[in-house]
Structures are given as structure tokens and as C-alpha cells.
N, C-alpha and C positions, 0 to 999 in steps of 0.2 A: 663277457659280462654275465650271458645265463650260468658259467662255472662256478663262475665267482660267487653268484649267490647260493646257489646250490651248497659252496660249502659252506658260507657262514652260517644255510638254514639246518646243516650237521652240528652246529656247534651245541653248545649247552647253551638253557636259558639265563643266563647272567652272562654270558660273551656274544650271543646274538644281536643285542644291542650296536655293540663298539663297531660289531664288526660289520655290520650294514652300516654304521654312520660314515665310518674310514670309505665307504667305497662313493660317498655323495661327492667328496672332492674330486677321485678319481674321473668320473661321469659327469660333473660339469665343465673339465678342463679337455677332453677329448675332443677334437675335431665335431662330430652331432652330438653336443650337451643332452637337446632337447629328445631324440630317441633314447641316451641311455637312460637320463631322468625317469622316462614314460615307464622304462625297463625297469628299473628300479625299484622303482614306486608302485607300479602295479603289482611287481611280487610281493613286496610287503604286506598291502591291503588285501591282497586275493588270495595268498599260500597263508591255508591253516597252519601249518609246520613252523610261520613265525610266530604265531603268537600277537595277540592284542597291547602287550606291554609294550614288547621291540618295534613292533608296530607306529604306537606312538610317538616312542625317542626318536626314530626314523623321521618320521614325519615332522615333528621339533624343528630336526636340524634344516629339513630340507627347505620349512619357512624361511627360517633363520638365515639359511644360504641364500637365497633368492635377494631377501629383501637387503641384505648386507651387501648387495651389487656384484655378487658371482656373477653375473651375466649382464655386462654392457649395455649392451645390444636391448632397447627398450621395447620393442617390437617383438622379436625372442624371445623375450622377459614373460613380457604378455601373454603368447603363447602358450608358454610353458608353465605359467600360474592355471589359465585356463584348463590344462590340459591334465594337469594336479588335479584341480576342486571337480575332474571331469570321472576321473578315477575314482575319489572318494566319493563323490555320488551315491554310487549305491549303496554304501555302508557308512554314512553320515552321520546316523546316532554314534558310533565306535571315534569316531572324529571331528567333534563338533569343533573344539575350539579350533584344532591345526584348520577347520575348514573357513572359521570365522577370520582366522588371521591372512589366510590367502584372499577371501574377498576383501577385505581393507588394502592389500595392498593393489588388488584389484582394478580398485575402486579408483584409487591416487594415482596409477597410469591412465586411466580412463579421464579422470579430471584434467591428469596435464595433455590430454588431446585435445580438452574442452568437448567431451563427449559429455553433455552434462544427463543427459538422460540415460543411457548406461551404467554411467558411474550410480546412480541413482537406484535404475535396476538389481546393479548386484548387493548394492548396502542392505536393498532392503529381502536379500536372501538369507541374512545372517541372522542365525536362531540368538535372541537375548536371552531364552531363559532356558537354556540345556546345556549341556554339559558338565564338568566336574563342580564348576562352582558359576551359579548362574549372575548376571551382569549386575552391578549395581543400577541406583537410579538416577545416576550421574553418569554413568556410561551410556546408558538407554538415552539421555535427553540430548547428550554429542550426538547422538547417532542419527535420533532422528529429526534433529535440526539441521544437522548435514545434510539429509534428505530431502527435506524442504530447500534448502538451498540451492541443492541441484534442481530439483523441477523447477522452482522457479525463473535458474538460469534460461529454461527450454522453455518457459511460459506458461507451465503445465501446473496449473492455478488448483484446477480440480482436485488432481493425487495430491500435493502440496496440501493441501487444505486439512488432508485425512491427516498425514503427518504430524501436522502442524497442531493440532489439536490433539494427538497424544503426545508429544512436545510441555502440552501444556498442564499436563496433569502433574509431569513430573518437574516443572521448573523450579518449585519450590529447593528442591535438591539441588541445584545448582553452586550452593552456596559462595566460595569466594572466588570461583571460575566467571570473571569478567569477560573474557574472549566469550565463553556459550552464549553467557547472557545479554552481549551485547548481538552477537548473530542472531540468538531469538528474536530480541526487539527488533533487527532490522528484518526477519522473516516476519514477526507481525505487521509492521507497516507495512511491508510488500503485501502480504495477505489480504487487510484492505484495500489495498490499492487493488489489483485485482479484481475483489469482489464488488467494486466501484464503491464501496464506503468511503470516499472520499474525504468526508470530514475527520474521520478516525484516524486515518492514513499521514494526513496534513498533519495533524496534530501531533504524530508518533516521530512523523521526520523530523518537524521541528527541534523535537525532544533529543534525538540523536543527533543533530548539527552542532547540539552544545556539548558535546562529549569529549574530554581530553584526549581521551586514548584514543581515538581514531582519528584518523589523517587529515591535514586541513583539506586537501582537494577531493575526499569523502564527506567531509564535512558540507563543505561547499556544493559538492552534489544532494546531498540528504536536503536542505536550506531548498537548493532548485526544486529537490520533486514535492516538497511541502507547499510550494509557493505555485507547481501545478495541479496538486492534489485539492488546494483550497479553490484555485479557482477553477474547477471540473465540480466541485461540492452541489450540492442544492442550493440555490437562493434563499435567504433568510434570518435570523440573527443568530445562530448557532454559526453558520459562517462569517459573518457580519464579524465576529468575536475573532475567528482564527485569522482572517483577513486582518484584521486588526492589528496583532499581533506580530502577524511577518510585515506588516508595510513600517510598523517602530523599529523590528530590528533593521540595528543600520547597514547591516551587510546585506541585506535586499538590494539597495540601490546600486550594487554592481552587477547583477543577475541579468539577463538579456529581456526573460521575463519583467522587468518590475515597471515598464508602462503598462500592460495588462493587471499587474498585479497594482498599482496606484489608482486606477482608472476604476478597479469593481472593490477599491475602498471606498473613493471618493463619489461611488455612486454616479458615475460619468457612462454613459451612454456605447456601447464598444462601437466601431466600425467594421465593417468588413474586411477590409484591407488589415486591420491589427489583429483581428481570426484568424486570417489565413499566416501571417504569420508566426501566431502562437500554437499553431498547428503543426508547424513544422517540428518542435521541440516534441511532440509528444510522444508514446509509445504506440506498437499496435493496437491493446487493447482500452485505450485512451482513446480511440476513435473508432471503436468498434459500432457497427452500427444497431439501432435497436428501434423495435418493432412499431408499430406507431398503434394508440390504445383503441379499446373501442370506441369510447368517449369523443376520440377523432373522427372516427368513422362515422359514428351517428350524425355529426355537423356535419360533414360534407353532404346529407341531406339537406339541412336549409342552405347548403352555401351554393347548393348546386343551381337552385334559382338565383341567388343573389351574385350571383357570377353570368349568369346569365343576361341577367337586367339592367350591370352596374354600367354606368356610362364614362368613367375612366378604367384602366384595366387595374386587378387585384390578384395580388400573389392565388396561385392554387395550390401553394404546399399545406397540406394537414397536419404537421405536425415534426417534429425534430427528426432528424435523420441519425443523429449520433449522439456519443455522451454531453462531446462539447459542444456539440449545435442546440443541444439542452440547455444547457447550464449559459449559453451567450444568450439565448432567448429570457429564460428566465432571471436572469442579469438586469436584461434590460426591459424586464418589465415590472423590475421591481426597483430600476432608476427613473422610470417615467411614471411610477408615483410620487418620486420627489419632487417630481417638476409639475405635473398637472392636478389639477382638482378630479377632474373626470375627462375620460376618453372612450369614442365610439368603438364599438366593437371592429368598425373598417379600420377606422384611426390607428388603434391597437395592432391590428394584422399587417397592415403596411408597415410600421415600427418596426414588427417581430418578423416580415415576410411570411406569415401565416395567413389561412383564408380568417375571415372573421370567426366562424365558428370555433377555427380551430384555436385562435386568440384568447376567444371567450373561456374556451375550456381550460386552457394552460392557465387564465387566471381565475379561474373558480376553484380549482386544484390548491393551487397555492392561497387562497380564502381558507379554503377548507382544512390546509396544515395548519394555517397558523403562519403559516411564510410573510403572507401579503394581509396586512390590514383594507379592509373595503368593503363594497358590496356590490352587488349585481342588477342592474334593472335589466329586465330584458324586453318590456313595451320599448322604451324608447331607446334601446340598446347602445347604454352607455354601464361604464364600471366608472365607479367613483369610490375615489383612494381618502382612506384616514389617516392621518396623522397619530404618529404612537405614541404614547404618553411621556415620554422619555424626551421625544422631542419637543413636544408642547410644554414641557417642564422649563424649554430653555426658554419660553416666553413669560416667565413668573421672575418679577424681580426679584435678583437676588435667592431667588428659592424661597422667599416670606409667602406666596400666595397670591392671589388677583386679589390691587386691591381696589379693582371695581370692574365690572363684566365689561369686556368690551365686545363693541358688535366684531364677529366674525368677518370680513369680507373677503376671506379667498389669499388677504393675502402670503407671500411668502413669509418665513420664518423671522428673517432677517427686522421685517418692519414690521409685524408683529412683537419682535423682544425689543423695539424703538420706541413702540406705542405707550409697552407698560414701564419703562425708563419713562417716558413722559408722565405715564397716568402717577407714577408713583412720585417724583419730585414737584410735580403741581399738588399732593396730597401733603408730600411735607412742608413744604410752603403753606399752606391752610393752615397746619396744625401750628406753626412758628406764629402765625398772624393773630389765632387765637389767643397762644398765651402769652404775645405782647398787648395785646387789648388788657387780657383778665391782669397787667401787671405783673406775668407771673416769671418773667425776661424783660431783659433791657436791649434792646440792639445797639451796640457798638458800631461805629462808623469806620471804614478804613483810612489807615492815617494816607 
């Protein structure tokens, strides 16, 4: 082989070319492909005597060869792409693009190992803006949503992130590439979900469940993780809406999930036992665990005497342990304002298995977003839940108005919207009575 080159690097510069490319065949079909290649290849990029031009035809073909499946052997393959982009290294500026083209093929043996963070690594070694003619912005937005894709495969939320937001500069560019843009969108949902924006996440899956082009049993999973996404959300009606949403569509009801997910429509209370099994559907980072605030901490000063004194026993957890142990708590303590007028700060703790204090805080939190309508006494340490306008709306007949105050007494909603059905047909009865006195109606008898 060293002969061989030696003479074609005698030849003149318009036959140097040919004549290094005719020996690529030669050196892949030998017994050790991957030593003559190395041979090859090295003398091209490191023997001034070739020349930068042959240099590069060289290099062309040897892509070309590789990725055309001259070599079997995928493992070999790998190798010997590695073993290439290892050579031109040091003279990279001279070989940008032959260098870009070996890491994509790279990249796609690394993939089919499900090496997803490798593959990831090398994508993101490929220069977009050098060489002869630098990348478009639709080249640049494949590349680096592929990137996200792979990290995300690995969980790797953080680098994904950087990605993912230069992805986003350029999507505009995308134009009628439906494959990029639908991988974008399903990187941004994954993005939030990740970043626990839950509500955004929920919302984004939903969106892609309705998607033709992709696969019903994709579909069917995008539906699942909107319908886990929503119920990992914050408590409140920004979820109240997305919850909404999936428990109409009717393919919910075949989900494993959609007793959980009926249950914190319907404002119904979770159990433990239905935790622990909606726990099992979730990802790692779906139950990751998280810190408990300071807010917690300062209660378990008062709780520490009232834990002390209480004469039945009371939970001594301070505070959630996870996303979902979050999001169960404040679930249900935003179903046991449906159900109660007010509730002691112990009352509440045993509900949520929180100490009292730490009760008190999770629902002064959600007062304070705007999640939980109420207020806080803390002399006689009770929370007492308001009804939101929306609901008391459904106690106004017909939507005309009160038409007349009625006393308050606590009741539920149900016999409150009975009352003003009453107050209002005893009202039109009056008004009929009236203007059959004034003459001003006949009443007809039924025959």
C-alpha cells in the first residue's frame, strides 16, 4: 500500500485525484480494511505532496464508501468512521464538511445502539457554520432537535434544554418539513415535562394526540402522558380547564389512568391505595423528590408543641416528599373545599397526613396564588373555603339574578339552586296573581 501511494503522489495534479480514489476500493476489500483505510487516509491529510484539492476528492469518496455499506461489519464500520474523523482532527478547518458528514453517520450507528448520549455527543461536534458553504436554517433546526431528542432519550433535561432553545430561534425556518416540526413539538412537551411545567406539558401532549401523521399507539401514548402531566400540575383552575378537557375526550376512558384522572375532575378526594397505583405509570423524574420549604420548617415550631400535647396521634410529615405527593395533597385540599365550609388546621393535616402547621402553610400558599379561594383564621385555627363566583352563579335562576336575598346557611350548592327555583316560581305566581286581580289576564281552566 505505502508503494502505491507513493506513486500516485508522482503523479501530476489533475491525475492524483483518480488515482488515490481507485485505491479506496482496493483497501476496503483486503483482508484488514480498517489498517489500509487508516494508511490511506493518513497519507492524504498529512503528505503535503498531495495537495488540499486530492485531498478532498479522497476524502468524498471515502465518506461515500463507508456510508454506501462497503463494510458490513457495523462495529468495524464504527471504528473505522472514528478512526477517520481521528485523522482529520488536526486539520479540520481543511475538512470541515467530509468531517460533518462522517459524524452524522456517526451519530446513526450510535443511535442504532441506543447509545443516545453519544450519538448526541458527536452531533453536537459538527461545525454548522464552516466550511465551503455554511448550513442553512433548516439544516441547523434538524440538527439540533435531533439533539434534544437524544438527550432527552438519556434524561439529560439540562443540555436538552440549551438545545432546545436554539432549536427555537430557528423554527420559524422549518417551513413545510412536518417530520422536524412535529419532533420539535414533541421535544417541547418533553421540555416541560421535565422542567415540571406540568400544565404546559399536558397541554402540548394533548395537541399532538390529535395529530394524523403520527401513529395511533404514539398517539395513544402522547393522550397518556397529558393525562399524567395534568394530574402532576398545580392545583387550581388553570388545571381545572386541562383536566377538563382530557376527561371529555372520549379516548380517556380506555387509559389505565382515567380513575385518577375522573376522580381530580370530579373534585373527589384520592385515596392512597389509587396513589400508589398511579405511581407506578410514572417516569423517574415524575417522582423525583423535592426539598421541603422553609415555610415548613418554621411550622414544625408550633407543631412541635402541638405534637406534643395532642391526645390522639397526628401525622409528623412537614411537608410533600415528591412531585406527586404535591400535587395528591394539594388535590385534595382543594376537593375539601368543595365539601366543607371550614376546617381545623388538625382536621386539614390528618386529610393531607401533614402536621397542622405544615397544612396550614400548603393552604395559605395556594390563597396566596389564587389556586384556593378562603381565608385563614389563626386565633381559632380554622381555614374557611369560599365559593367562587362561577359556582354561585349556578344558584341564580336561570342566570336572571337573585330575586331575592336569601339567607346563607352553609348549604351545599345542590339546595341552594332548589331554593332559588323555589324563590323564583313563588315570585312568578305573585306577579300572575297581581295581574289577574288588576284584570289585566283571564285564567283559563284546564279542560
Amino acid at each position: 500500500m505505502d508503494q502505491k501511494l507513493r506513486e500516485c503522489a508522482a503523479l501530476g495534479q489533475k491525475d492524483k485525484g483518480p488515482a488515490f480514489i481507485s485505491l479506496i476500493s482496493q483497501a476496503l476489500s483486503q483482508p484488514d480494511p480498517a489498517t489500509n483505510l487508516h494508511t490511506l487516509v493518513n497519507y492524504v491529510v498529512n503528505e503535503e505532496s498531495v495537495g488540499l484539492v486530492a485531498g478532498r476528492q479522497v476524502l468524498v469518496e471515502v465518506v461515500k464508501a463507508l456510508a454506501d455499506g462497503a463494510i458490513p461489519d457495523k462495529e468495524l464500520r464504527k471504528s473505522m468512521v472514528e478512526d477517520t474523523l481521528g485523522l482529520i482532527e488536526p486539520r479540520i478547518a481543511s475538512y470541515v464538511e467530509q468531517a460533518n458528514s462522517l459524524r452524522f453517520q456517526l451519530a446513526d450507528l450510535l443511535e442504532g445502539e441506543e447509545e443516545w448520549s453519544e450519538a448526541a455527543r458527536v452531533l453536537m461536534g459538527i461545525n454548522l457554520d464552516a466550511g465551503q458553504r455554511s448550513s442553512s436554517d433548516a439544516d441547523k433546526l434538524r440538527v439540533y432537535v435531533r439533539i434534544v431528542r437524544l438527550l432527552l432519550e438519556d434524561e439529560d433535561s439540562v443540555q436538552a434544554e440549551t438545545f432546545y432553545n436554539r432549536a427555537a430561534l430557528l423554527v420559524h425556518s422549518a417551513g413545510n418539513d412536518k417530520e422536524t416540526l412535529l419532533q420539535y413539538k414533541l421535544c417541547q412537551a418533553r421540555i416541560s415535562d421535565y422542567s415540571r411545567k406540568f400544565l404546559e406539558a399536558a397541554s402540548r401532549y394533548h395537541e399532538l394526540s390529535y395529530t394524523a401523521e403520527i401513529d395511533e399507539d404514539e398517539r395513544r401514548f402522547m393522550l397518556q402522558a397529558a393525562v399524567t402531566c395534568a394530574v402532576l400540575a398545580p392545583a387550581g383552575p388553570n388545571r381545572s380547564r386541562v383536566l377538563a378537557s382530557l376527561y371529555r375526550d372520549e379516548r380517556s376512558a380506555e387509559l389505565p389512568t382515567f380513575n385518577v384522572l375522573s376522580k381530580m375532575f370530579l373534585d373527589h378526594i384520592l385515596r392512597p391505595a389509587e396513589v400508589q397505583e398511579f405511581e407506578k405509570t410514572l417516569k423517574p423524574h415524575q417522582v423525583a423528590k423535592i426539598a421541603i420549604s422553609s415555610n415548613d420548617r418554621l411550622s414544625a415550631v408550633d407543631d412541635d408543641e402541638e405534637l406534643g400535647s395532642a391526645d390522639e396521634p397526628i401525622s409528623t410529615r412537614r411537608g410533600p416528599s415528591t412531585v406527586l405527593d404535591r400535587a395528591v395533597m394539594e388535590h385534595n385540599l382543594l376537593a375539601s373545599s368543595k365539601i366543607y365550609n371550614n376546617i381545623t388546621f388538625r382536621g386539614l393535616g390528618a386529610l393531607l397526613d401533614l402536621t397542622p402547621g405544615a397544612a396550614e402553610t400548603m393552604a395559605r400558599r395556594m390563597i396566596e396564588q389564587g389556586r384556593l379561594r378562603g381565608w385563614i383564621d389563626q386565633v381559632d385555627r380554622l381555614i374557611w373555603f369560599e365559593g367562587r363566583e362561577d359556582e354561585e352563579a349556578q344558584g341564580k335562576a336561570g342566570g336572571l339574578g337573585d330575586v331575592e336575598e336569601a339567607e346563607d346557611t352553609g348549604s351545599p350548592f345542590t339546595k341552594r339552586w332548589d331554593m332559588q327555583i323555589r324563590t323564583t316560581a313563588a315570585h312568578v305566581e305573585s306577579i300572575v296573581q297581581h295581574l289577574y286581580e288588576k284584570n289585566l289576564i283571564s285564567l283559563v281552566s284546564a279542560a
